[in-house]
N, C-alpha and C positions, 0 to 999 in steps of 0.2 A: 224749313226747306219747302219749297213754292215744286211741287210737281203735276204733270197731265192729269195725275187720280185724285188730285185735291180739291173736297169739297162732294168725291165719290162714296157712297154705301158701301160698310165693309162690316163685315162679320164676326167676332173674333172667336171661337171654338175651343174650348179649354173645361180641366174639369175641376176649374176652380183655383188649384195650387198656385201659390204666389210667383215662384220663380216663372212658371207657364206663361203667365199672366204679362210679366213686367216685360218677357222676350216678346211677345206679340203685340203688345200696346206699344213697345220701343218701335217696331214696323212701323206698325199704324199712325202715329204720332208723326214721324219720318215722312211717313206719303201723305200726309195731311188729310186724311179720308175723315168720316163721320161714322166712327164705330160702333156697334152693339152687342156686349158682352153675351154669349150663348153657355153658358157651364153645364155641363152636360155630367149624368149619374148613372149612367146604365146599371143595370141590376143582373144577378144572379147568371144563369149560363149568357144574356147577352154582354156581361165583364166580362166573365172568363175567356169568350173569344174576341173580343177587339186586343188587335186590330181589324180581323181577318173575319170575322164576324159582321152579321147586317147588324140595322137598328130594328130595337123592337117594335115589330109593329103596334104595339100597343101603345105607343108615340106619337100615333100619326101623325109621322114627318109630313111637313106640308099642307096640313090640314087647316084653315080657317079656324084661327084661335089658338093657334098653338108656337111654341117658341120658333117653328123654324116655317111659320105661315112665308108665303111670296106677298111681297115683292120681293125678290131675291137680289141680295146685293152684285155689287159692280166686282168684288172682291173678298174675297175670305181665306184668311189665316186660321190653321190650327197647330196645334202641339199635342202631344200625349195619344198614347195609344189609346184612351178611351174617347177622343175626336176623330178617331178616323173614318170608323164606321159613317160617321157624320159630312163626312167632309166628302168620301165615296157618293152618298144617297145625294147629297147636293149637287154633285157632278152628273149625274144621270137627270136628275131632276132642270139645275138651269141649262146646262150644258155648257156653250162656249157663253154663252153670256155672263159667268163669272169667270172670274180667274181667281183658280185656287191656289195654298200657297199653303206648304208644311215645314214648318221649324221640328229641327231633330228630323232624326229618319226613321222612319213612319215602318219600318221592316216589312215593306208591301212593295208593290211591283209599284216599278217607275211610273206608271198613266195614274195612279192614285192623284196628282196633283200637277200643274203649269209648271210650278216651279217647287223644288225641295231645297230647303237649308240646311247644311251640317256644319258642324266646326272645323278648323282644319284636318283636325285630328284624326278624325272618323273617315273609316275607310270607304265610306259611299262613292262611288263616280257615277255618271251619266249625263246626258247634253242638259237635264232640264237641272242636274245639282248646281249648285253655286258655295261656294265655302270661303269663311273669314277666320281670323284668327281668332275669338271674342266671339263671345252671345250678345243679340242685338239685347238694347237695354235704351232707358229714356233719358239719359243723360249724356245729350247734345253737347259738344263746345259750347252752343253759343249757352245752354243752360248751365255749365260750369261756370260760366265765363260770370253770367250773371247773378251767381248764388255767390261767388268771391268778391262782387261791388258789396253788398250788403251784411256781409258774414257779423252775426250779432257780439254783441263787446265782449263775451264770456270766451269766444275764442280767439279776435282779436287781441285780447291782452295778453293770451300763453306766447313767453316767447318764444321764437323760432330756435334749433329746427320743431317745427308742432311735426309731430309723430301719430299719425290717427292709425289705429289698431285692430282690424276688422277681423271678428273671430267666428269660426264656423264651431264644428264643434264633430263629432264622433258619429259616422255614418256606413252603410254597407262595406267601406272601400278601404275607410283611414280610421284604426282603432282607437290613438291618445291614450296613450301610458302612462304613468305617472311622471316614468321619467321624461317622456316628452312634455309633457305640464312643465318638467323643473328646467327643461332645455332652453324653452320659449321663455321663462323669468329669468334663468340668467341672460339672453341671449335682449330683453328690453331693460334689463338694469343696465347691459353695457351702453345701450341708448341713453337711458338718465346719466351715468359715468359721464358723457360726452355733453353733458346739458341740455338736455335734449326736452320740450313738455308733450304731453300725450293727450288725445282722445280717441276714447275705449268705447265701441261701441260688439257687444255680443249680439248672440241669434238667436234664436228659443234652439236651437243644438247644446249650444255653449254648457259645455257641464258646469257645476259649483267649481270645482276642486280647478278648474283652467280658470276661470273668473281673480279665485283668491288667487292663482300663480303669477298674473298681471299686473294685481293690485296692489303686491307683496315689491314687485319690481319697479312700483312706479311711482311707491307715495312719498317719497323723498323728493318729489319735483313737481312742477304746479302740471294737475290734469282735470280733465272731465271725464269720468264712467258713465256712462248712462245704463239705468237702473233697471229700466224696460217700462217705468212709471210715463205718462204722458206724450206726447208726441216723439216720434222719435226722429233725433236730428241728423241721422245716418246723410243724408243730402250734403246737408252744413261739412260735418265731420268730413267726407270725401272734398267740398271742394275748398276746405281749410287747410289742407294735410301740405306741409313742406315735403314727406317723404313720405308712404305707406309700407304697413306689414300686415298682411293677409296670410289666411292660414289658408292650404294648398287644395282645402276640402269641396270648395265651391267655384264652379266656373263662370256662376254669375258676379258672386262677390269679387272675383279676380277679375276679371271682365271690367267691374264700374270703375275699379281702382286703376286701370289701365286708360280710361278714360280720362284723368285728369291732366295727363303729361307730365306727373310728378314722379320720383322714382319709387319702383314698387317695390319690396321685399317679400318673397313668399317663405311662409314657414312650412317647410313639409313631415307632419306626424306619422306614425308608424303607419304601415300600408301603404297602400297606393294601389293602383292598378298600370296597363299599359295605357291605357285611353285615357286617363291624369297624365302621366308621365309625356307623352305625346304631347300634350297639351300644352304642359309648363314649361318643357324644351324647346316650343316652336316660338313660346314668347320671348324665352330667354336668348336664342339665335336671334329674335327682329332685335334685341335690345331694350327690351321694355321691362324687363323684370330681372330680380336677379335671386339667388336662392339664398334665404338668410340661414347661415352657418356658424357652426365656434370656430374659430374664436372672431367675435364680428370686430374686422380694421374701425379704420375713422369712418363716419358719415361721408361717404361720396354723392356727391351731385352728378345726377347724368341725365340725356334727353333724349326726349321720341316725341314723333306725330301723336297728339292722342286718338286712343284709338276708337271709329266709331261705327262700331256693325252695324247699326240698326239701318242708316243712310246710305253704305255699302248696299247692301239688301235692299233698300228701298229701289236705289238707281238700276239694280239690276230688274225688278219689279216693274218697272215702270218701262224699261226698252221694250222687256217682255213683251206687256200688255201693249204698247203701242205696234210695237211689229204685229201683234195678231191682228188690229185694227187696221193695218197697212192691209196685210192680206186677204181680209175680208173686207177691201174696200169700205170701210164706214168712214 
């Protein structure tokens, strides 16, 4: 995607964590900028208050030689409450000559940033929010499109339907019982039933006892698990998949798997919250997802736009930024 900021300075503000990461660089990527990772550690009472917290001066933000030295970019992204403090001291620091940009809501007063992103879901409003269905991520059409020319022979041969498995695993929200372990194995045997091959790709969440409940469903029919051993082809697996099942835990893993245009199944484990629930219902009313339940019918094929926040978000980035530039005459 050819945009005004491409080929712009951008910044990206994170504290490292991979999902942070892959929501900001999917922006970034999108507006075509030339990014520079900032991972940011704040320590002792300066965590405990970020957001709402300065940076330590013991940082000295802005100082010659140091991560957040000037020249100060055209644009900067952050995520996470430990960027905020960061992304505040930048604001005062270049002023309008960046344009800042917050993924997730920042639990701070609206002028914290040009523009805030939130998911649908999330009750944020105000003129500068902007909301998608899906967390921005880097997997473009046109990078689908072109990970399916080349898909290596190991998943070209499984035959269709190829079923790719993307597992989360037991966090704050969603506990994974036993018996949901045994829900999710009956519930991809009836997929083998149906003739279905698999590839299994887990997450470092992924418990043992969910892994064997998978593998116990699936070896009666040609698959790939991937073992967590050498690169992982999570990429491939997404855009080989005739059909996906994603477990309800992860709104990025739901997010990529919506990207393909292929149909998604979500499996939803014990728990939940309102802000999950919100989330899976808004995809399942566009028609993009649907809820894998007992007893699962035949494999149905069905279709949607794939879905892709990160270009959403950029184009709204980019009127932004250029309307400011109307304004200030440049």
């Amino acid at each position: 995607m050819s945009t005004a900021l491409a080929g712009k300075s951008c910044w990206i503000i994170t504290d490292g964590k991979a999902g942070m990461d892959v929501q900001c660089i999917g922006v970034a990527e999108a507006l075509g900028v030339r990014y520079e990772m900032k991972h940011v550690e704040p320590r002792g009472l300066y965590r405990t208050l970020a957001p709402y917290g300065p940076v330590d001066p013991k940082e000295q933000f802005a100082a010659p030689g140091t991560p957040f030295a000037p020249p100060f970019p055209t644009i900067a992204i952050a995520t996470g409450r430990s960027s905020i403090p960061y992304i505040r001291t930048l604001g005062r620091r270049a002023g309008i000559n960046t344009f800042r940009v917050v993924l997730q809501d920042p639990k701070t007063r609206a002028g914290i940033a040009d523009l805030i992103w939130v998911p649908a879901h999330d009750r944020r409003q105000g003129p500068n929010v902007v909301k998608t269905l899906t967390a921005p991520h880097g997997f473009t059409t046109e990078r689908i499109a072109a990970l399916r020319s080349q898909l290596p022979a190991w998943i070209a041969a499984l035959p269709s339907p190829r079923v790719t498995v993307v597992l989360g695993g037991k966090n704050g929200v969603y506990r994974y019982t036993d018996a949901d372990d045994d829900r999710l194995q009956r519930l991809l045997k009836a997929f083998a039933d149906q003739g279905a091959s698999f590839l299994v790709t887990p997450s470092r969440r992924t418990h043992k006892r969910l892994i064997a409940a998978v593998e116990t469903a699936t070896r009666d029919r040609p698959r790939v698990i991937w073992d967590g051993t050498g690169e992982n082809p999570y990429p491939m697996m997404l855009a080989g998949a005739d059909r996906l099942v994603v477990t309800a835990d992860s709104v990025n893993m739901t997010g990529e798997a919506c990207a393909t245009g292929r149909p998604v199944y979500v499996f939803e484990p014990s728990g939940g919250s309102a802000k999950f629930r919100r989330f899976h219902e808004a995809l399942r009313r566009h028609g993009t997802t649907r809820l894998l339940s007992e007893p699962l019918g035949r494999i149905e094929p069905w279709t949607y736009a794939p879905l892709d926040s990160a270009r959403m978000i950029a184009a709204e980035i980019e009127q932004r930024w250029m309307r400011r530039r109307g304004t200030l005459g440049v």
